[in-house]
Structure formats: C-alpha cells, structure tokens
KEKOLRO-511643 format. One record per residue (C-alpha): residue in three letters; x, y, z. Coordinates in steps of 0.25 Angstrom, whole numbers, plus 5000, padded with zeros to 4 digits. Example, Ala and Ser with C-alpha at 12.3 -4.5 7.8 and 13.67 -1.06 7.14 Angstrom:
// residues 2
ALA504949825031 SER505549965029 
END
This chain:
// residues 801
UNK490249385068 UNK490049385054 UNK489549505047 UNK488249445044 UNK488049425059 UNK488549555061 UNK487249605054 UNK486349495058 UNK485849475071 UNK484549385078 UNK484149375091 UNK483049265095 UNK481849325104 UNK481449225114 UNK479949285116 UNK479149255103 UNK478749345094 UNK477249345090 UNK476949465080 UNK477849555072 UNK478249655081 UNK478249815080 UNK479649875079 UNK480250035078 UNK481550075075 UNK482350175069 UNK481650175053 UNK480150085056 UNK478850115058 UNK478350135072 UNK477550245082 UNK478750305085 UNK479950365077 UNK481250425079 UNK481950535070 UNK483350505075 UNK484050615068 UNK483250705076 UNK483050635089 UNK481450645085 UNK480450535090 UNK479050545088 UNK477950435091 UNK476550425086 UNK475450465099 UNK474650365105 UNK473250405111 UNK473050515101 UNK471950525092 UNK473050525080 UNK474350455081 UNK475150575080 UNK476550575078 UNK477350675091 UNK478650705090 UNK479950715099 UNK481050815096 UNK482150885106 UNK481050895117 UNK480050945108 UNK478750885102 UNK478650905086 UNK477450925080 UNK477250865068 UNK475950925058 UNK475050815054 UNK474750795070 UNK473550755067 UNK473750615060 UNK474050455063 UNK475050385062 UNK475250265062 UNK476850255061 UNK478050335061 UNK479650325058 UNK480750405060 UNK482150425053 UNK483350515053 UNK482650655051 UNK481250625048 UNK480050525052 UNK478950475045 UNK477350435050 UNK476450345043 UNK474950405045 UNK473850315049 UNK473550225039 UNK474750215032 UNK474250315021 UNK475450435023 UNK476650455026 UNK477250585034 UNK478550605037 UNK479150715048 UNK480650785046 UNK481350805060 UNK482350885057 UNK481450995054 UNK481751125063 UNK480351155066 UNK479651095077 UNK478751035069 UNK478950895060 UNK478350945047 UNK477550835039 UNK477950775024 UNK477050655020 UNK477850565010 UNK476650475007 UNK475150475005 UNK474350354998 UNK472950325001 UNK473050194995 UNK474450145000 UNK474550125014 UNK476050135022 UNK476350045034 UNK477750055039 UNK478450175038 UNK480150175041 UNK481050285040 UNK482550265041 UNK483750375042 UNK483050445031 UNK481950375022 UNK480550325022 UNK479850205020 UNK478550135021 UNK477850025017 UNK476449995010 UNK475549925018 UNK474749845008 UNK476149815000 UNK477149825007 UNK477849914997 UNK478950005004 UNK479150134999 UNK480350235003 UNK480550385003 UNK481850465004 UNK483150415008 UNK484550435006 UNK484950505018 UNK484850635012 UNK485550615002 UNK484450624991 UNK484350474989 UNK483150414988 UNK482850294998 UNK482250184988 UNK481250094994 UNK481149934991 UNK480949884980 UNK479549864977 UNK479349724977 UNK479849704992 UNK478549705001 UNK478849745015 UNK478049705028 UNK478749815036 UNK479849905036 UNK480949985042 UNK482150095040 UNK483550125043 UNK484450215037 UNK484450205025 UNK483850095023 UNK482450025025 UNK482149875029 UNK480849795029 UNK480149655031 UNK479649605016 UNK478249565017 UNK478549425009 UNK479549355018 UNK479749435028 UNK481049455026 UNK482049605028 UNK482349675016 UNK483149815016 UNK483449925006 UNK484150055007 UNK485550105007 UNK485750115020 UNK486850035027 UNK486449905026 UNK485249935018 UNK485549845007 UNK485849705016 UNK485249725030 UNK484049645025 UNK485049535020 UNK485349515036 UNK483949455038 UNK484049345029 UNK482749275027 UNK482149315040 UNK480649325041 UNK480549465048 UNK479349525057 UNK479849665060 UNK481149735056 UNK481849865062 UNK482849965055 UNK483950055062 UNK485150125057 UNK485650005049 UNK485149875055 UNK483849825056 UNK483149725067 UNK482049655065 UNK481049525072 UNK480749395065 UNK479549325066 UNK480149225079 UNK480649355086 UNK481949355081 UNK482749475081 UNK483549505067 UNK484549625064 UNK485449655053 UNK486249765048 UNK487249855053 UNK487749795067 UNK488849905070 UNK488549925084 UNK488049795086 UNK486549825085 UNK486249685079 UNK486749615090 UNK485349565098 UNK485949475109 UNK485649335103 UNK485049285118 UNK484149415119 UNK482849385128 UNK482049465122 UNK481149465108 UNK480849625104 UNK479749695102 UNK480349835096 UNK481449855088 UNK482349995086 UNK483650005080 UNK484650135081 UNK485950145074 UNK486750065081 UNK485749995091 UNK484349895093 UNK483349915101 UNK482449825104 UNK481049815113 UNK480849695121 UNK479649625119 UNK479549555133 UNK479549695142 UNK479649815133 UNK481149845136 UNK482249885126 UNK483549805121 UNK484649875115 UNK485849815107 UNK486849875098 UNK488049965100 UNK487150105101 UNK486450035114 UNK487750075121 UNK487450215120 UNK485950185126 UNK485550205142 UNK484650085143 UNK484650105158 UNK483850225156 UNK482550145149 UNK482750005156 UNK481349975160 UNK480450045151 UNK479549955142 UNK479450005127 UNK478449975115 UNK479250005105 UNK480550085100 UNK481350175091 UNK482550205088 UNK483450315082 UNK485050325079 UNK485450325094 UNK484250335102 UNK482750255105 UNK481250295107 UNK480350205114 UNK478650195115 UNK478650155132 UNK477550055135 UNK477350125148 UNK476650245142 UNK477050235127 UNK477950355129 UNK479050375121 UNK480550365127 UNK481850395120 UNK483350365124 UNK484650345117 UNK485850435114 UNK485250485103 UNK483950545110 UNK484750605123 UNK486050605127 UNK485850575141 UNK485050475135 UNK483950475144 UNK482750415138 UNK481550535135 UNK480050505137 UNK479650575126 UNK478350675127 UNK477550605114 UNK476350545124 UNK476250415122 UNK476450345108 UNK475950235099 UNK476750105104 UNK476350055090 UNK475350085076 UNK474050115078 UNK473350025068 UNK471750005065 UNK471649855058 UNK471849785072 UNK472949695080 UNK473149555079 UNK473049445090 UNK474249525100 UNK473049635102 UNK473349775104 UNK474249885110 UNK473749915126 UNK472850025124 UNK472950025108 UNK471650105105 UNK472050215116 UNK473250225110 UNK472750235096 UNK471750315100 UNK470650225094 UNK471250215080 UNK471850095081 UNK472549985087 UNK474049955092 UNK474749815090 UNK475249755100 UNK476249635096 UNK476349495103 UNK476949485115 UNK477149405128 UNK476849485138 UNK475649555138 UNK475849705134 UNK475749815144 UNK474649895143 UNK474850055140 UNK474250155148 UNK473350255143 UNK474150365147 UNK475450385149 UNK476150365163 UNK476550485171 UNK477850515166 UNK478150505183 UNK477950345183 UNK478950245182 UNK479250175169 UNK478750015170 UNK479949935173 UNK480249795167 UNK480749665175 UNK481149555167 UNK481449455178 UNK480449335180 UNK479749375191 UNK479349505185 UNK478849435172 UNK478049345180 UNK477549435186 UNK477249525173 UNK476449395165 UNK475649375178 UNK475249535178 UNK474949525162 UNK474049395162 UNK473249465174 UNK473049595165 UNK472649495155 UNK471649425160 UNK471049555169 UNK471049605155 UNK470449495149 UNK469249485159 UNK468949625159 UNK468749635144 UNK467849495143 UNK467049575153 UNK466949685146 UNK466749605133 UNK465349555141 UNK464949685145 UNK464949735131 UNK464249635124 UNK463149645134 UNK463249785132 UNK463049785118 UNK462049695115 UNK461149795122 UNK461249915113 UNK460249925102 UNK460749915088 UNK460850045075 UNK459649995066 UNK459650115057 UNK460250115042 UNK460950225035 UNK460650295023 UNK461450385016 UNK460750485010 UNK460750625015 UNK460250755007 UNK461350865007 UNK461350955017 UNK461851095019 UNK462451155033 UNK461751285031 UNK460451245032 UNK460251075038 UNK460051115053 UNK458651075058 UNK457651145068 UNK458151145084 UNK457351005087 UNK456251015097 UNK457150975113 UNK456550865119 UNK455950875132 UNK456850765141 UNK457450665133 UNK457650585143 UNK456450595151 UNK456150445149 UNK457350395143 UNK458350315154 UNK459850385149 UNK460650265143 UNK462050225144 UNK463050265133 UNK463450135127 UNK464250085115 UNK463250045103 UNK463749905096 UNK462649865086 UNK463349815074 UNK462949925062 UNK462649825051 UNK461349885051 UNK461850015046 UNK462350045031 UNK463850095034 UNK464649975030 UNK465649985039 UNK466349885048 UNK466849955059 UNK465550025062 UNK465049975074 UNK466449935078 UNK466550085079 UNK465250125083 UNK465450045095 UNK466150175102 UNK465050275099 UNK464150295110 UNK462750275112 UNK461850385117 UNK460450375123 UNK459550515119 UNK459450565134 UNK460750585136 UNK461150655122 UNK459850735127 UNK460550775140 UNK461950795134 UNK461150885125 UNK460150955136 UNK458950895127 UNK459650935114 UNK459351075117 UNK459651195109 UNK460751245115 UNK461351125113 UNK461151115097 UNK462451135090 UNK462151105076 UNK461251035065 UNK461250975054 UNK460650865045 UNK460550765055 UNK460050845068 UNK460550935077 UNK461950925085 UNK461850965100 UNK463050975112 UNK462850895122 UNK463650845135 UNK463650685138 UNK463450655151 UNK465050625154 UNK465450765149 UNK465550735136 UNK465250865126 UNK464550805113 UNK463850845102 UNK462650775098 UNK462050765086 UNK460550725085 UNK459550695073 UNK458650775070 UNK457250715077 UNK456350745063 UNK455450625062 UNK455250615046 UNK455650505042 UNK456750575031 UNK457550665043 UNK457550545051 UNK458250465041 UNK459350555038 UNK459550555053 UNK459850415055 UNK460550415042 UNK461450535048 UNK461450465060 UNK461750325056 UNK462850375046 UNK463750475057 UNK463650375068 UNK464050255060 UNK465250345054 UNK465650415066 UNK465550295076 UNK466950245068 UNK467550365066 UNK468750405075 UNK469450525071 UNK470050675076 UNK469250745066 UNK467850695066 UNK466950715076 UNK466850595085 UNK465550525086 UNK465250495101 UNK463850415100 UNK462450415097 UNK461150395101 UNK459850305094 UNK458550325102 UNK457250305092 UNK457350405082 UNK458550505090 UNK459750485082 UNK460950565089 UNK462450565087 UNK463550615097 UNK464850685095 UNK465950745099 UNK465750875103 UNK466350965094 UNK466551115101 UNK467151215091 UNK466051185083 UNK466051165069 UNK466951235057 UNK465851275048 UNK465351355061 UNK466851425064 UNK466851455050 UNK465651515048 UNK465151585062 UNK464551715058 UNK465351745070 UNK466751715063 UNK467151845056 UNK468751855060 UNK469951775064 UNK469751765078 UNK468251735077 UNK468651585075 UNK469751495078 UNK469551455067 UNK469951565058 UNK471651535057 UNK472051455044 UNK472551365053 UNK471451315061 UNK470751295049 UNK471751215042 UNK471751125054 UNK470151105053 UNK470251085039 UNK471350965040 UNK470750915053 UNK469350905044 UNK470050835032 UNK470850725043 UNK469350685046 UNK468850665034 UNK470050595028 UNK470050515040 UNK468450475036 UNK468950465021 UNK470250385023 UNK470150315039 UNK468850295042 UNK468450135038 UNK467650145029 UNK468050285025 UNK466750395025 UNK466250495017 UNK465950605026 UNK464950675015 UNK464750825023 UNK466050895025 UNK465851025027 UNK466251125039 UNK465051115049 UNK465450975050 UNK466850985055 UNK466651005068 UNK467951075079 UNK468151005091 UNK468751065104 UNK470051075099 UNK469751135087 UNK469851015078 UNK469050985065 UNK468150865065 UNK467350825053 UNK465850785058 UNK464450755055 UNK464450605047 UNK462950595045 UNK463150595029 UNK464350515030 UNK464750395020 UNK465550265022 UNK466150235007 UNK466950125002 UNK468150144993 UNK467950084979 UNK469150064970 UNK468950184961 UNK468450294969 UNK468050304982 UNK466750334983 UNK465150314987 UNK463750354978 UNK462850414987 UNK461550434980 UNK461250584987 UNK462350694990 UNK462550735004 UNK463450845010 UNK463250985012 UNK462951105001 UNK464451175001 UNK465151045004 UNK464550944996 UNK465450904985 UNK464850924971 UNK465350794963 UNK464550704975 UNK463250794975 UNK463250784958 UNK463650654958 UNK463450594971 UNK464650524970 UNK465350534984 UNK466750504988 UNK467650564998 UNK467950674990 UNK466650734994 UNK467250745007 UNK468350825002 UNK467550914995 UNK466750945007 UNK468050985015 UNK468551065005 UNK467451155005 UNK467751165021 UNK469151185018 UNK468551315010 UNK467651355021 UNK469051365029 UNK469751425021 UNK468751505016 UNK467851545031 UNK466651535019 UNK465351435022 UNK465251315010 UNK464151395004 UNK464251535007 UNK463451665003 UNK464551744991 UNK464951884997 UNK464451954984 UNK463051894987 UNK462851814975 UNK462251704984 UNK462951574989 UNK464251514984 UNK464851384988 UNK466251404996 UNK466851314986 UNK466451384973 UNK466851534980 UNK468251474982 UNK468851374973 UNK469051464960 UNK469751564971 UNK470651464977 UNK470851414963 UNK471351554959 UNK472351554970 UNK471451644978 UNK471351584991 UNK471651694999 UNK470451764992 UNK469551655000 UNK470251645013 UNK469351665026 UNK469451805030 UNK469251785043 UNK470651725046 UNK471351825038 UNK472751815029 UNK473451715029 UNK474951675035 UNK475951645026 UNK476051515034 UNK474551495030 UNK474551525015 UNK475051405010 UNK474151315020 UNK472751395015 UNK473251375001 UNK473351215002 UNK472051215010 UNK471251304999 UNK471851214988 UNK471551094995 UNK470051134996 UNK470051154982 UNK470251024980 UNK469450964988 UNK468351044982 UNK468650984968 UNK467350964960 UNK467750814957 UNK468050724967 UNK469350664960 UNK469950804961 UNK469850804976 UNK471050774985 UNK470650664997 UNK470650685011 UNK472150645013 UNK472550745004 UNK471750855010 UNK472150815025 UNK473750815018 UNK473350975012 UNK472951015026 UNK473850965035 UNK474851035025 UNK474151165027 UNK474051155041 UNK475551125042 UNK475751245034 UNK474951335042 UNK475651285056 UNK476851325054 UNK477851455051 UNK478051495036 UNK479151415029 UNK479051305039 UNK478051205027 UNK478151195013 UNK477351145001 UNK478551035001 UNK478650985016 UNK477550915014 UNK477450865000 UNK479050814998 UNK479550675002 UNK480550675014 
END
C-alpha cells in the first residue's frame, strides 16, 4: 500500500444519505463531552427547565456554578471542557483537574453582537466559529508549553469545525472542502488527504480525522498507525455517529443504532459487553467511549480507559439531550420523539433522515431492572420491524387528522379579544396605590352555567403589540369563566385578598383540580378613566406573559373576559414577595427571616437579574419591563425569585443607534423610577437596570426605596443615602444590620454586589452596564460566597484558559 493509501481511506454506504448528519468525537461540538485526561463526562440534561450541564467524575457528581443556565453545546479536551450557552452569545470553560469538587467557571467570551456556533476543543485549545461569518477563532494551545494556538487565517470561512490535538480541522463554507491548521502531527497536511472532496460532516481524534460526503461516503486521513482508517471497503452499513480515540473509529450504525469499531485500539475493547444496545450518538476519549442510549437516553461508558474491567457504566446523569435544542425549527425529516419534552418547551431537536422510522423515547426513563431492547438484523425481524413501524405510522397519522377536526371545531367557537392597548399609565407608588376591599358579590354563580376551561385562539391582530408569536403563544393560556375564579376564591373574599395594586386586588384561590393560584382581578370602578387603565393593564400582561416561558418570571396560567370583569391567573407564589421579607415590621434579627444571610440574597438578586435579561435579551421581541422594584419579585416555594406584575410593560424594537422607545408619559414607581426616563421620557432598557439597582441596595442595605432618615429630617431616597457611602469605600457602614458582620468568604461577594448597584444607579443611561453584565457580577459574587476562603479569585473568572 502506498503511503497515500496508507493515510487515505473510503468506504461506500449502501443506504442513502439524505441530510448532513450530526457527529461527536473526541474535539466537536455535541450534548455530551468527555475530559479524557480526567476520565470526566458530562452531558447536557434533558427534560429540565435549563439545559444544564451534570458532571461525572470517580463515582461522584460535580457541581459546576452557573447551574442555572442553557446550553446549548459542550466539548471536551485533555483537562478541561468548554460550553456554549443558549444562543451562542458566551462562552464558559470548566478545569477538571481542579481538587475541589466543584468545576469552577471561566468565561473566555462574551459579544452580544457576534454570535458562536460550534465549539471544539482538542488536547488543549479552544475554537469556535461565528455564526453569521463563519469566522473561526482560537484560544490557548501549545500544550502547556506557553504557545499560543493560532487560528485560521481570516479569510477561510468555515461551515463547521472540529479538534485534535494540537490541531483543528473544519469544512470551508465555499466549496465544502477540509482545510487543517495547527502543529499537531499531521496538522499541516491532513486536509491534503481529502482532495477536492465536497464534505457534509468531519470528526477529529488524536491525529486523524473521519468525515461523510454528501453520497454517504466515509473519508479518513491522517495518522493510520493502528489501522484506524481502515473501514472495510464492503461494509453494509452507512453511519450515523462518528467518534475517533487515539488509535481507533467508532462509528454508529444508522440502520439499527448499533456500534462498529476498526482500528488497532478496538483490540483492547469488550464489544460483547454492549452487543445489543441501540445508541443516538457517541464520544470518545484516548481509550475509552461514552454513549447517549436510545432506550432511555441514559449515558453508558466502556473501554479500558474508563474501567479496567471494562464493564460499561450507566452513568447517574438522568437522561440527556440526544442532540441541540434549537428555536428556528426543523426541516422536512420532522423532529426528535418527544422533542418539546425533552426541551422542556424551548425548543426543538432535529432528527436526521433515515430509513426507518425512529423510535420513539419514553418520557421517563426505564426502571433500571428491565432488559435493554435487543436488535435482530436477519430478514424476518426487519420485515417484521417495517411492518410494526408503518402500523405506528398510520395509527399515528389517523389519530392526529382527528384530533386536527376536533380543534378546529373547537376553536371556531371561542369568542375573539376585541379590546386595543394604550400605553399610558400615571406613575405609581407602592406605599400608597392599593384600593378599598371591594364590596363580595353575593353568588357569582347563581345564574351563570360554569364553563369548560378551553384554549383561546383568536388571532390578536386587533391588539397593538406587534408581535408575531402572540397568539402562537397565547394559544397555551387558559381561559376561565368568572364562577369558577369566584369559587377558587370563596366569592373573592377577604381572607382570600393578598395584595393590591394599580390594576386590582390579587386573591389565592384553589382551581377545582388542586391547583393553588393566585388571581389577580381588576378593580370593578365603573369611570370610564379606571376602567381604561384596567384593560390597558390587563391587555399589556396577558399579551406579554402568555409568551413568556422562563424560571424567574412568574408564569401566567389564563385569564378570564366576562362584560367588564377582567381577571388574570397566575402561579401561586407562597413565600410571598421580597419587598415584604425585607421590610416586615416583624423582621428585626437574623433568624426573623430566611432571608437575612448574604447568601440567600445574592441568590434573589441573580435570579431576579436572569429574568429581566431573559426579557431584555430572549424574549422575541425583547420587553421593557418599566416597574422593577422588590414588591414585584415574587418567592416561590422553593425560595426562588421571580420577577412579576407586567401591566406597564413595553415591546421595543432595536434601532441602529440606540435601543430605545419614547413614551409620551413616565411610568414606574417613586424610589425606582429612573430619573433620565421621568426628565426625559426617553426609555431604554437601562431603565430597567436602574430599577434593580435600587433593589440590589434594598438587599444589601434591609432599607425601604424611600425611607424615613434616622435623624428625622424627613425622607431620603435609598439611592441618595448610599451611593456617596459606597462611593467612599464605606460599605460596611450601610450593610443590613440584621444579618450582622460579614464572613471573610462574603467580603469580597458584597463588595462586587454593592459596586455593581452603583452602576446600575448611574444618572446617565450610557454609563449603566446591561443585564448581561450584571447577571455575570452576580453569578461571581454568589460563587464567592459558596465556597471556602481562597478557593476563588478575582482572576479565576476573568483570565483566559
């Protein structure tokens, strides 16, 4: 054999290849990663609210801070894996080698303009590449040896890419073509092995790489030491997954799921011990490979580099992603079994083109006890599998044209929104806009017949907000008739009344299936002003909140529309609010509250900013919130912060200069409202951040927005009494008593928190960080605050890998 075919390698796939498939191996991006110098694997969860990253390590979970965020790929390398967060926005890496049981965060890039995709890690550096540009850019290299891993030249545009060691490959955006760089072995000329090839997906091990061309070909080149390029020629199957070790390629078949080794290292693999279990996709690491099983989308792991008795592991990560979650939508081949389960409604997962139909995942995973679905090849079993699959099919296929009846039946019977929105509300002020108990009715129901809950589905085009996904989204709100909000809420009685404001009075109520609510119900005034400011209110929270899905905002349920009743039902929120933790006149000591540790209010604090950045930065279009303030961050059960109360929110379009919206009155609350919008009324998202800087004060501080000055010269604002302090490096002179001195593992946390609400209380708008920037300053003071002195410093976080 000549050296050429030495390094070069095809293998014709007998089954067709439709779409470019998704591939994982030791340096691409994928929903599962391997550090092999650490025998660490971590996957991204499936089913979760976030798609968290969970860890593996020696029998032990790790975990990692920022536990709270998407992700939306991960890859792993020697000592260290990186994870690109949802949306392709930042950047977090993760060092493995780290003692601690804990994976400590360091983010190696943030751009709100410039958007990542793929993310690869090989032996020791970092690349990703631009979305819009295709631009790939590299970080660190050199295998410790202080040299810098240089990335491609600038005019190369890549459609995807991947790493080894010490080297990175990638598929050019113009021709399709493989190009290589790096001083890796065979770094310089592995591409050179590929010819003019038109690629559609390209994996990286030690030192060769595999890839598919558009007719299903298989294509390796580089190192073939052990063989590893050496795919039988007459091979029956085409691949659907690709991983490549040191000296060895794995490869997933695409018919039944199964795995295919070649290569010298598969010498030293048991293959008996996982014949028979179907996978969805694979990594590998020097000497050893980690599977997501379609069964249960558990993770397994086998090889001598994982266990040496080599018996495969079924990881305790629950189950995981078999693939990115993504939000613009699949093409013709449809979507992954139970995709918006396992994306837990903020998203989709591809499925690629196959033959066979794919099987469908359960919704939770099989008792560990149960057998593993075993596969048949022969003829007699396949027949008898299509035969099964086109049943499913067409059972499928009838039940959903008949369910496609029902609902349009369905909705042409619901009446449709006919009210408008105005924006323009008066500023009010928490101390003093609750109304008068409103008189109880004496049976609601008495001549009314109770209604079904149903879905409303009126097109909104009547309504103002200019937004296309409205009644997309609004479709999943509930609709409620007035008896049984009145019965949920005994009549709305006064026992029942847990709050007022601008818009009405919020009561607890108990649905007729259990479910603990709270319902929020305009105020029944019949001038002709207070009625439109309800509907106003009423119109602006449902539209908003009807399409917006996150952890920290308090979740919208439905609503009800009867004449001139106008009521919204949320979420029940059962700690209660923040302002009324803070400032209960019955809270004068650290155990009063559980609230009054430096930790618990870092946490309330971040969790607050992660909703409004998700409404800033996420939410399509992005809102303007317009009254943050701390009687409108609401604690659920678990204790976790959710921003409420949307009835002065604003949908806002970014210009190219500046994002912002001219709104003819100023709206928000006295102590929160910032002063360049009510002088101006310029607003722009930094009104928002104004507004939780002052609630950051009111943490740290325990002191009410506007509160009356201990030597009784009347009232100051919480912002004017400690800024020049903070400023002065006094913050310990403002600190809430009531929780007491500070740990030496705590200092450093308030500090950041204080300076941070500094900023965000800037006169001028432009001096303001953005949401981003704050959620970053807190999830670094939290971390602080978590662990034992010494374990963080300033530069853990801030210096590249």
């Amino acid at each position: 054999m000549t050296p050429k075919a030495a390094h070069f390698t095809l293998a014709l796939s007998l089954a067709a290849i439709f779409t470019i498939t998704a591939v994982n191996a030791l340096g691409s991006a994928s929903t599962t990663a391997i550090t092999y110098g650490t025998a660490t694997i971590c996957g991204i969860v499936a089913g979760e609210p976030d798609q968290n990253i969970q860890c593996y390590r020696n029998g032990t979970h790790i975990p990692l801070i920022l536990p709270n965020v998407s992700f939306q790929a991960i890859s792993g390398g020697r000592s260290f894996f990186c994870g690109l967060r949802s949306g392709g926005y930042s950047l977090h890496c993760w060092d493995t080698t780290a003692p601690a049981l804990v994976f400590r965060p360091r983010r190696l890039y943030h751009n709100e303009l410039v958007q990542l995709s793929d993310v690869a890690v090989g032996d020791d550096q970092v690349c990703a590449r631009e979305l819009k540009s295709g631009v790939v850019r590299c970080w660190r290299g050199g295998g410790g040896n202080g040299l810098e891993f240089l990335s491609p030249e600038k005019g190369l545009r890549f459609r995807s890419i991947t790493s080894g060691c010490g080297f990175s490959c990638g598929i050019l955006k113009e021709n399709n073509r493989v190009w290589c760089w790096g001083k890796g072995e065979n770094g310089d000329n592995i591409h050179t092995n590929f010819g003019n090839l038109s690629m559609s997906t390209l994996v990286a091990g030690v030192s060769h790489v595999c890839g598919l061309t558009f007719n299903g070909v298989l294509v390796c080149g580089g190192n073939n030491g052990s063989g590893q390029l050496g795919v039988p020629f007459s091979s029956p199957s085409s691949f659907s997954g690709l991983a490549l070790g040191e000296d060895f390629t794995c490869a997933i078949k695409r018919r039944n799921g199964l795995i295919e080794c070649f290569g010298g290292g598969c010498s030293k693999f048991r293959f008996d011990l996982i014949q028979g279990v179907s996978y969805e996709s694979i990594v590998a690491g020097l000497d050893f490979v980690c599977g997501v099983t379609t069964k249960n989308l558990s993770v397994i792991c086998w090889g001598p580099g994982w266990s040496k008795l080599q018996l495969p592991s079924d990881l305790p990560l629950g189950m995981v992603l078999p693939g990115p979650c993504v939000k613009n939508g699949c093409g013709s081949c449809g979507m992954y079994p139970n995709s918006d389960m396992l994306c837990h409604g903020s998203g989709s997962i591809c499925y690629s083109c196959q033959i066979e139909v794919p099987q469908a995942v359960p919704l939770l995973p099989s008792s560990p006890g149960l057998p593993r679905q075993q596969f048949n090849s022969s003829a007699g079993d396949k027949n008898l599998s299509e035969s099964l699959a086109f049943l499913i099919v067409g059972s499928i296929g009838a039940f959903a044209g008949l369910c496609t009846i029902l609902y349009l039946l369905w909705i042409g019977a619901r009446k449709f929104f006919k009210k408008k929105v105005d924006n323009s509300v008066q500023p009010t002020n928490s101390e003093s806009d609750a109304y008068d108990d409103m008189d109880p009715m004496p049976n609601l129901c008495s001549n009314v017949t109770p209604t079904l809950r149903s879905y409303s589905s009126k097109m909104l085009s009547s309504r103002r907000f200019r937004s296309g996904s409205s009644s997309k989204q609004l479709d999943r709100t509930e609709s409620f008739s007035l008896c049984e909000l009145a019965e949920a809420t005994d009549n709305f009685s006064v026992g029942n009344k847990i709050g007022a404001g601008s818009f009405g009075s919020v009561y607890k109520g108990k649905l007729a299936d259990g479910r603990e609510v709270a319902v929020k119900r305009g105020d029944t005034s019949t001038k002709k002003k207070k009625f439109q400011e309800k509907e106003i209110a009423f119109d602006s929270e449902l539209l908003l909140l009807s399409r917006l899905h996150h952890k920290h905002l308090v979740r919208l349920i439905g609503f009800c529309e009867e004449n001139e009743e106008r009521l919204l039902v949320y979420e029940y929120m059962s700690n209660g609010s923040l302002h009324d933790h803070l400032h209960n006149k019955n809270n004068v000591e650290k155990g009063s509250s559980i609230l009054n540790s430096w930790k618990m209010r870092i946490k309330i604090a971040l969790d607050a900013a992660r909703g409004i950045e998700y409404l800033h930065n996420y939410a399509v279009p992005p809102i303007i919130h317009r009254d943050i303030k701390s009687s409108n961050i609401l604690l659920d059960s678990n204790w976790n912060a959710r921003v409420s109360d949307f009835g002065l929110s604003l949908i806002w379009t970014e210009s190219e200069s500046e994002q912002e919206v001219v709104s003819t009155k100023a709206v928000g609350t006295v102590g929160y409202i910032d002063p360049e919008y009510y002088v101006l009324n310029v607003l722009t998202t930094k009104s928002d951040v104004y507004g939780l800087g002052v609630v950051l004060l009111e943490l740290l501080t325990g002191e009410k927005a506007v509160f009356k000055a201990k030597d009784g010269s009347g009232p100051i604002g919480l912002v004017e009494y400690a800024e020049p302090k903070i400023a002065a490096g006094e913050v310990w002179s403002v600190l809430d008593y009531r929780i007491g001195e500070p740990e030496v593992n705590e200092v450093e946390s308030l500090e950041l928190m204080a300076y941070t609400a500094m900023d965000c209380v800037n006169l001028e708008g432009k001096g303001r960080p953005d949401m981003t920037n704050i959620v970053a300053n807190l999830e670094r003071a939290l971390a602080f605050v978590e662990y034992s002195p010494g374990s963080i410093s300033r530069s853990s976080f801030s210096a590249p890998l």
